[in-house]
C-alpha positions as CSV (number, residue, x, y, z in Angstrom):
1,X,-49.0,-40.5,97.3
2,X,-51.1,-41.4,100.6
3,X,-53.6,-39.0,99.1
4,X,-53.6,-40.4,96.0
5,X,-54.2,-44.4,98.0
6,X,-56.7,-42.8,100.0
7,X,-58.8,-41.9,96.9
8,X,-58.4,-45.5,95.1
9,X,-59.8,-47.3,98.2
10,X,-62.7,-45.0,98.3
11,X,-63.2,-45.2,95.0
12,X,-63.5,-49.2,95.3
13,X,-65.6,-48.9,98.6
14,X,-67.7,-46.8,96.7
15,X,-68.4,-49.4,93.3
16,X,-68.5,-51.9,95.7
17,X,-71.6,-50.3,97.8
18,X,-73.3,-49.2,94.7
19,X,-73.2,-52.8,94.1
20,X,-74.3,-53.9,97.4
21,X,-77.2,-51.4,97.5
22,X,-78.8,-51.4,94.4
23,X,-78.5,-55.3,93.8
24,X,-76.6,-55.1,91.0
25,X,-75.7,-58.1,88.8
26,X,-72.4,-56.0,88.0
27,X,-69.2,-55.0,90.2
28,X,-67.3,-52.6,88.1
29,X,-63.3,-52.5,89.3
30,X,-62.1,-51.2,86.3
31,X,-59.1,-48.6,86.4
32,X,-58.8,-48.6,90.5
33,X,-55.2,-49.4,90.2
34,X,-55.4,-52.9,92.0
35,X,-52.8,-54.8,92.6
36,X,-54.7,-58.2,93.7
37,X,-58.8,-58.4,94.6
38,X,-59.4,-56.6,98.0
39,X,-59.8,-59.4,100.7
40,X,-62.4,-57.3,102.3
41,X,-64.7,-57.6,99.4
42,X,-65.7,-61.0,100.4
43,X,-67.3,-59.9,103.5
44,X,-68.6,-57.1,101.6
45,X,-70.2,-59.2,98.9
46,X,-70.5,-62.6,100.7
47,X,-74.9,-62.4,100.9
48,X,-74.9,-61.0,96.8
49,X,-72.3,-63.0,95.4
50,X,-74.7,-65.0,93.9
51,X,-76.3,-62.9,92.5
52,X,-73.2,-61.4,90.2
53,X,-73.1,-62.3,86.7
54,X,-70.1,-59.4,85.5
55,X,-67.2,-58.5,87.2
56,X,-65.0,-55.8,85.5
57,X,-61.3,-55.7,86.7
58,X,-60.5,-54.0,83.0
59,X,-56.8,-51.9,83.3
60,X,-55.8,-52.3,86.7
61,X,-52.4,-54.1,88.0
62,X,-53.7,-57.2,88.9
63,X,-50.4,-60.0,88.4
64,X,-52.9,-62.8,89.4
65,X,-56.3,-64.2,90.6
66,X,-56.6,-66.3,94.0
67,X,-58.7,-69.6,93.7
68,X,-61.0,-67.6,96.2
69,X,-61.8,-65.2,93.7
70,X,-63.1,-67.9,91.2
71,X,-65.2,-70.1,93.9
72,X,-66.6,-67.0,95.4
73,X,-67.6,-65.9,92.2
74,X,-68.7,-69.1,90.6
75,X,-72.6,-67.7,89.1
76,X,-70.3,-65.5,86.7
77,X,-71.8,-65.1,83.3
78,X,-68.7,-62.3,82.0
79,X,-65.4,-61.4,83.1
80,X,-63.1,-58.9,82.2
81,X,-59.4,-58.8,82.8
82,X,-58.2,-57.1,80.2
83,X,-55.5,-54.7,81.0
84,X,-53.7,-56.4,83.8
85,X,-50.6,-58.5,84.5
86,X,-52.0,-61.5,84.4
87,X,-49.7,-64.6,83.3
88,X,-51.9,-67.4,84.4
89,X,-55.6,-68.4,86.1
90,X,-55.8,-70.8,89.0
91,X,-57.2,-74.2,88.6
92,X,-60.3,-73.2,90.4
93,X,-61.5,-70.8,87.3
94,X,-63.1,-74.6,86.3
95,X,-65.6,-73.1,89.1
96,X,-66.7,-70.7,86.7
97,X,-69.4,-73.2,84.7
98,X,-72.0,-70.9,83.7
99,X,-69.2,-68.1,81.8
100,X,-70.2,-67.3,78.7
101,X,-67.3,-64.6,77.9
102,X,-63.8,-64.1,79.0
103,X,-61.6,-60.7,78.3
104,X,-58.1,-61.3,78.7
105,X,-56.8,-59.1,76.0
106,X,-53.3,-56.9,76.3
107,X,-52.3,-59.0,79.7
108,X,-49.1,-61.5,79.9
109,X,-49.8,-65.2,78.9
110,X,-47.8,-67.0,77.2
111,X,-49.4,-70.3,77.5
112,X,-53.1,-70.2,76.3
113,X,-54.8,-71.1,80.0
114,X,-56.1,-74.3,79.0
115,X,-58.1,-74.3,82.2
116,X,-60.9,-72.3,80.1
117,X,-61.3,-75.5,77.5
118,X,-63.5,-77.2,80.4
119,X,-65.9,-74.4,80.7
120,X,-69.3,-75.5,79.0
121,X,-70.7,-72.2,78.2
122,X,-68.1,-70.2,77.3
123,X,-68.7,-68.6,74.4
124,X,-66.2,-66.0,73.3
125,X,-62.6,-65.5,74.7
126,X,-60.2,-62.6,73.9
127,X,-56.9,-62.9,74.5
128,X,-55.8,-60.6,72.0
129,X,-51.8,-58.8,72.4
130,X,-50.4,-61.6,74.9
131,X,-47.4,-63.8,74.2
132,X,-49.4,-66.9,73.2
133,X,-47.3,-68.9,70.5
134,X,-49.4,-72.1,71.1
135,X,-52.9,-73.0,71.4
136,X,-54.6,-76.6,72.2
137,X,-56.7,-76.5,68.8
138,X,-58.1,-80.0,69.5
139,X,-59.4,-79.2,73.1
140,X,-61.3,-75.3,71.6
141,X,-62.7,-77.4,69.0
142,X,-64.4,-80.1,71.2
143,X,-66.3,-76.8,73.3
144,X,-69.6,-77.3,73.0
145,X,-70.6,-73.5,73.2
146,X,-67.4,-71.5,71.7
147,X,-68.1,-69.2,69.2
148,X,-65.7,-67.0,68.6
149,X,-61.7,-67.1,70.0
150,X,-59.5,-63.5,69.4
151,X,-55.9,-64.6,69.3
152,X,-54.3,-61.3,67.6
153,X,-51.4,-60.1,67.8
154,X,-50.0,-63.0,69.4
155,X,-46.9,-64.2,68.3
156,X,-48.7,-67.7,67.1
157,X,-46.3,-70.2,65.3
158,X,-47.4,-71.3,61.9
159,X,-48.8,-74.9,63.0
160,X,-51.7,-73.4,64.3
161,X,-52.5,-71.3,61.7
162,X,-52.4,-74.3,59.3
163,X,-54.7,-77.0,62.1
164,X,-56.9,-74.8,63.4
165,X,-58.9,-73.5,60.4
166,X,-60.3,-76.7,58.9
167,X,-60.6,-78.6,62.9
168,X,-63.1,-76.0,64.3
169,X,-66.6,-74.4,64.1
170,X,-65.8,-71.2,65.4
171,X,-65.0,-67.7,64.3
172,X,-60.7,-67.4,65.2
173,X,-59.6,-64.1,65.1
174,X,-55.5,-64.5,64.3
């Protein structure tokens, strides 16, 4: 078991590093068996955190995201959280103004987070195999950049398969 920690925390020194060292735009978590975001990254990252437009957390064990995580990271272009525990973002993912795309596919909502609606250049947002039965159709139509929304396999209820296709200007995935 220790062994078994021992080489996960390595494993995410090591990404983290890579990332460090080479100037990466990208910090690649996925499959480290995380639990939350390692407070130590901050430090880590704190003079390149500018600088990083993707952040994979894909298939870890993440139940939630702090509001640190979203103003620390606020240059994001990309994030992926699909995979995890996740049930809700924090208020502070409004931070996140120049996303463009959002993975939060096979995780726990069951509300959509209507936090992402306020995001100006988000493009694309998966939240496919959740537990959303509602979504605010009027606030994803009025998104100036949204192209294309994945709500499969979501247990939807049948108003919003009726409003949403003639309100919006976007590809929805249902």
């Amino acid at each position: 078991m220790l062994k078994k920690m021992g080489e996960a925390v390595a494993r995410v020194a090591r990404k983290v590093n890579e990332t460090v060292e080479s100037g990466s735009d990208t910090l690649d978590l996925a499959e480290c068996k995380l639990v939350s975001f390692p407070i130590g990254i901050y430090k880590v990252l704190r003079n390149v955190s500018g600088q990083i437009h993707l952040i994979t957390l894909a298939n870890n064990e993440l139940k939630s995201l702090t509001s640190k995580f979203m103003t620390t990271f606020s240059q994001l272009r990309e994030l992926h959280l699909e995979g995890n525990f996740l049930h809700r973002l924090p208020s502070e993912v409004s931070a996140l103004q120049h996303l463009k795309a959002i993975d939060l596919s096979r995780n726990q909502f069951q509300d959509f987070p209507e936090q992402l609606t306020a995001l100006p250049a988000l493009e694309t947002i998966n939240l496919e195999e959740n537990e959303i039965v509602d979504v605010p159709v009027e606030k994803l139509a009025a998104m100036p950049a949204l192209r294309s929304i994945n709500l499969r396999f979501n247990p939807l209820n049948a108003e919003v398969r009726v409003i949403a296709p003639p309100l919006i200007k976007f590809d929805m995935l249902m």
